[in-house]
N, C-alpha and C positions, 0 to 999 in steps of 0.2 A: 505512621509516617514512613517515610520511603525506606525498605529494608539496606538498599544499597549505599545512601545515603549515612546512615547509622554506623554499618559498617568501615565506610570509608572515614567518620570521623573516630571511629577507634584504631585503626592502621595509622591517622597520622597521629594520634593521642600516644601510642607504643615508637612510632618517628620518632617523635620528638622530645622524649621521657628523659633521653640522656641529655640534651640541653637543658630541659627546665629543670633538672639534678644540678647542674651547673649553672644555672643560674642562681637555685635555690641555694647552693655552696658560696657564690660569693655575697651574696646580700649575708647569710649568716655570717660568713667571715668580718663583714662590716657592719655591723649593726648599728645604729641613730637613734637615740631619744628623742622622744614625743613632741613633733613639732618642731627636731634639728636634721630631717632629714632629708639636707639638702644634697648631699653624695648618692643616696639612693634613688632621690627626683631623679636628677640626672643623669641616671644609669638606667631607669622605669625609660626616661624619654630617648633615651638613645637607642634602646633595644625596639621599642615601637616604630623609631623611623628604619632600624634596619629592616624592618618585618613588611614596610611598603604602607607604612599608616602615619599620614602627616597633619590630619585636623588633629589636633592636638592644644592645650592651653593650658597652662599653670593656676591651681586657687589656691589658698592659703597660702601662700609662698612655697610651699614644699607637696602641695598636691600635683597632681596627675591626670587630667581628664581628656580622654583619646573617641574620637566618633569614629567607625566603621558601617560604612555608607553600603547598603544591601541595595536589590532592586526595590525603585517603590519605595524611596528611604523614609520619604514621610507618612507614612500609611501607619506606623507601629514603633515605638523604641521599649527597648528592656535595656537596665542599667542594670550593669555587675558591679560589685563591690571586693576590694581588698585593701587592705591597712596594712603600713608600710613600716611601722615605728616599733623597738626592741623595747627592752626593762632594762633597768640598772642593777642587772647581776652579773657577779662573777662566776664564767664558766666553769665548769668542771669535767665535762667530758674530754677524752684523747682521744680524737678526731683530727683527721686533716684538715677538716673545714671549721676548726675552734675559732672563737672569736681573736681575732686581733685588734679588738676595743678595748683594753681591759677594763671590766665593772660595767660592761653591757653587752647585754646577750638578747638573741630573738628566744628567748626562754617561753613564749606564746605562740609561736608556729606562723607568725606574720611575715615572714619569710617565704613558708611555704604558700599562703593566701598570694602573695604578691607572684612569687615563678609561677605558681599557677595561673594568674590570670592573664601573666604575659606567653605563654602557654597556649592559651583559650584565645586573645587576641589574634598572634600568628596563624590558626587553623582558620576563626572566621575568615579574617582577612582575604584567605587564601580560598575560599569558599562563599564571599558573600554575592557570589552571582546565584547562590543556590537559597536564598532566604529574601521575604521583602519584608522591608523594614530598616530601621538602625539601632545596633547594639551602642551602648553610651561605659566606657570602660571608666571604672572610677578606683583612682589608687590614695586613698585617704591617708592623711597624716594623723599625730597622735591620738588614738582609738585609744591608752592607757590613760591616757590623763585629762584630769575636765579641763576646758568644759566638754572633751571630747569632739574631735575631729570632724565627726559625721556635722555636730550642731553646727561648726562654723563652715563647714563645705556648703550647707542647707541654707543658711543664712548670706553667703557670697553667692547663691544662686545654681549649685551646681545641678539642681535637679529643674532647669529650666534651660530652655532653647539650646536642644530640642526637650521636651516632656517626657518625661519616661511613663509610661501608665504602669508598669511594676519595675522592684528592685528582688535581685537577688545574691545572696551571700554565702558564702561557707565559710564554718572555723575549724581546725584540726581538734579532734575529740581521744585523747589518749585511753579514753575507756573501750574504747574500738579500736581491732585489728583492722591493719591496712587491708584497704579493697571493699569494705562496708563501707556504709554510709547512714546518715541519719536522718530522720524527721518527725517534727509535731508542727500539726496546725491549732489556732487558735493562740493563747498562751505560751508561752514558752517562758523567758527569762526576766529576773525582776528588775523593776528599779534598784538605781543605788545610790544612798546619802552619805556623809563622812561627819561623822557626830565628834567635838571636839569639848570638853568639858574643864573648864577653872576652879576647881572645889578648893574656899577658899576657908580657914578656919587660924589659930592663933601657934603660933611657934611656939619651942620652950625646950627646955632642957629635960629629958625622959623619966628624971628621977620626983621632977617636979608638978606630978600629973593634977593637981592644983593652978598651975601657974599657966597651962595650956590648953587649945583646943583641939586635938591631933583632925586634920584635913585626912588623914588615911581611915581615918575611923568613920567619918562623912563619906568618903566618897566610898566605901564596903557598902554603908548602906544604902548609898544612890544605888549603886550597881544589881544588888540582890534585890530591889524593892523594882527597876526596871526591868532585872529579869523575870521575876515573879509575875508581872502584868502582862510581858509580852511575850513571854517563852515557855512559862510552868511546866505546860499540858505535852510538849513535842518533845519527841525523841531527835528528830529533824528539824523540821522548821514548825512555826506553832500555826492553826486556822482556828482565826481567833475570830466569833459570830459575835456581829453588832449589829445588836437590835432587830434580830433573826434574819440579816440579812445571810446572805452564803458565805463559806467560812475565807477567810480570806489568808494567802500564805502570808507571814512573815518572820523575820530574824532580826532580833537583833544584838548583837556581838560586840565585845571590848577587847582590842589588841594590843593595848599599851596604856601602860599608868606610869608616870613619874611625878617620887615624891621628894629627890634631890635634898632627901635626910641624913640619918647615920643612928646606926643601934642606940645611939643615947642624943640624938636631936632629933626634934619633933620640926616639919618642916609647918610655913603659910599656907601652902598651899599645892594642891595635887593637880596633874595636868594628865586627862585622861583622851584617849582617842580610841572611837569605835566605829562602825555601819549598821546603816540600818535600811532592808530591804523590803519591800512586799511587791502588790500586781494589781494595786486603786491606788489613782490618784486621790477619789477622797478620803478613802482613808489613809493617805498617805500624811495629808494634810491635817487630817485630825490628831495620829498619832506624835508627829512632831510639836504641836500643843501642849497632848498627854505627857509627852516624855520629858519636855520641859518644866512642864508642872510638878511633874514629881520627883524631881530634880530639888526645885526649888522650896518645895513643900518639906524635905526630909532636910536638910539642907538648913534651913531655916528652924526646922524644930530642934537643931542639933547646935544651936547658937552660931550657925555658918552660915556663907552663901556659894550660888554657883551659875556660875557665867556656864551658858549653852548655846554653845557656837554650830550650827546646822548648813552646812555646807549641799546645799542641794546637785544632783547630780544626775545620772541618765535615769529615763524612762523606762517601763517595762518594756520585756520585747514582744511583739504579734506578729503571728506568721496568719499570712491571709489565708481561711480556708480553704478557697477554691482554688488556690494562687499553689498554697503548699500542696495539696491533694495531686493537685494536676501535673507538681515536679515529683512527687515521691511516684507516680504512678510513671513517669517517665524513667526515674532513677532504675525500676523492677524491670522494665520493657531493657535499657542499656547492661543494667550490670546482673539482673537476674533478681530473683525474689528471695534467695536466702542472702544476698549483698545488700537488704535496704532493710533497716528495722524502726522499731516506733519509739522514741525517748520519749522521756519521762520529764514533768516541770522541772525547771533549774532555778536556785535562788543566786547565782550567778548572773553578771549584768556582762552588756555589750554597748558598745555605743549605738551599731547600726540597729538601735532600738528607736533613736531619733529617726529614721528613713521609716520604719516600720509604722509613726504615729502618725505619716501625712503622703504614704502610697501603699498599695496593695506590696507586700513582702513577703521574702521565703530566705530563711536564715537557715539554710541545714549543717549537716556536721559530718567532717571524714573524718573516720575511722584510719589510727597512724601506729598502734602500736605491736609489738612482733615481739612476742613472748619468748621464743624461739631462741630470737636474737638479742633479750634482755633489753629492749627497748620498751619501755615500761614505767617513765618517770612521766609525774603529773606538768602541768602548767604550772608556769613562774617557778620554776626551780631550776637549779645549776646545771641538773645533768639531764635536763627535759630534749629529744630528738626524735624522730620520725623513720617508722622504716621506709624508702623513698621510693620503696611502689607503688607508695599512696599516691604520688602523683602522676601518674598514668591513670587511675581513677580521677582524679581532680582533674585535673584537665581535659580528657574527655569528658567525665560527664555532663560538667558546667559548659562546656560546648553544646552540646546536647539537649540541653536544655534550655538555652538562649535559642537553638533551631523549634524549639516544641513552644517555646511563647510567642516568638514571631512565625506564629503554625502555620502561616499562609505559604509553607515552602515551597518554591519551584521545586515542582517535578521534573529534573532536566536529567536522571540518569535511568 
């Protein structure tokens, strides 16, 4: 593609670094829970009409969805993606730009996904006499919490009139220094379910282990007899072969038990919550079966019973292979071939796994943190932030790469 071209969208990507810094400053200063983010709507929509972009239209109530008309608008669309909505945590960093929410923070970098792609809008905008086709800008509400944002944007129609024939996305990857970037085709990230468990057995007083049935005692064995089947063998996550088919990842994990006892009361009943992830739907479907069953099977041999409450939730993620090949090999061409590396399967979910199971997708991942500089804290945690050169990578490169999918670029320099 046109060398001049390339160039000029990383001169305005280095332009414009210090705004999307300050854009990216105040949305964290403000942060919104999942599906309340109607202050951040209307801040996404004000900065798009200041940038000279006015097809514009609200979904969800707190979505976002902006068209930028190229030459030839109907001949191609690619839709980009970013998700707008923070976590319910309390900050921790001393920062200028610290939340003044308190007990919500963009603790997932959804901040940064969003200045960037209003970032990437600004430049095409300014530039779409140089591309045909139309970019379809999608700024998604709560990507944290089900039934997840992507599903009901999908569902209100947002991937229709105009048709996008691919989607792509980026999320901030704290395992990566800023200025990398990342990709896998194929595979990439799992399903995720929300496993909720009533293990129910007989109260009583501790001394009286006659007169009781202790539910902590049942639900140790649910737990161990569910790990055993679905975890034993991994160090990580288990690939678990059924029926010699290929092994298939999975986890699954318990992050909370409450037995609302005391050193000498035995309580009714224990109230357990855990996830349970893999990368098949059928065996997604077969193990939620499995796990109930043996659940209920242990449960029952132990003179108890146990409610299994299965909260189903996103899909796996697939990056299309031609779809991803064709961005990573653009990502090396823009940022150079020691700035693009190959990740590894994640049992971590996304939402934008729903855009993934019904158009060609490319989910990759920038590189944000600076060792350096002690920036170095994971996702969903207090003191999680980004050194902000990443986004002079982010935003050019996702420019970049919306020009290399609507490839038919005028050659006008």
């Amino acid at each position: 593609m046109n060398e001049e071209l390339k160039n000029l969208v990383k001169s305005k990507a280095a332009a414009y670094k210090a705004e999307v810094i300050a854009i990216r400053r105040h949305l964290h200063q403000h942060p919104e829970l999942s599906f309340q983010e109607f202050e951040t709507a209307d801040f996404v929509e004000q900065k798009l009409k200041e940038y000279g972009i006015s097809d514009i239209q609200r979904m969800c109530k707190t979505g976002v969805v902006a068209l930028i008309k190229g030459v030839n608008h109907t001949k191609k669309v690619v839709a980009l993606r970013a998700d707008l909505d923070a976590l319910p945590i309390i900050e921790e960093n001393n920062v200028v730009y610290k939340s003044k929410n308190t007990g919500v923070m963009h603790a997932c970098g959804h901040d940064v996904h969003t200045s960037s792609l209003l970032g990437v809008a600004k430049i095409l905008n300014e530039l779409k006499e140089n591309f045909e086709g139309t970019v379809k800008l999608i700024f998604q509400p709560g990507e944290e919490k089900l039934p997840g944002g992507a599903s009901l944007m999908i569902a209100e129609g947002v991937l229709d009139n105009p048709i996008p024939s691919t989607i792509i996305g980026q999320h901030v990857f704290p395992e990566l220094e800023a200025g990398k970037v990342g990709f896998k085709s194929g595979m990439y990230m799992a399903s995720t379910d929300e496993l909720y468990l009533t293990v129910k057995g007989k109260g009583g007083h501790a001394a009286l282990p006659h007169k009781y049935n202790n539910p902590l005692l049942i639900a140790s064995h649910i737990l161990i007899d569910l790990h055993r089947e679905f975890m034993v063998s991994a160090p990580a996550y288990s690939t678990l072969e059924q029926d010699n088919k290929p092994h298939i990842p999975t986890v699954i994990a318990f992050g909370k038990i409450t037995g609302n006892g005391a050193t000498n009361i035995i309580p009714d009943e224990v109230k357990i919550e855990g996830t349970f992830r893999t990368m098949d739907e059928k065996w997604r479907g077969e193990a939620h079966a499995k796990m109930k069953k043996i659940a209920d099977t242990v449960a029952e041999s132990m003179g108890g019973s146990c409610e299994f409450k299965i909260e189903k939730g996103y899909p796996f993620l697939v990056n299309d292979e031609q779809l991803t090949n064709k961005m990573k090999s653009g990502a090396i061409d823009f940022l150079g071939k020691e700035n693009v590396v190959d990740l590894e399967l994640r049992m971590t979910a996304e939402d934008f796994a729903y855009y993934s199971q019904v158009k060609p997708a490319c989910f990759y991942r920038l590189g944000i943190n600076n060792k350096t500089k002690n920036i170095v804290s994971g996702l969903h945690t207090s003191t999680f932030d980004i050194d902000e050169n990443a986004l002079e990578t982010s935003i050019g490169l996702m420019t970049w790469l919306a020009f290399l999918e609507l490839s038919e670029t005028k050659e006008k320099f």
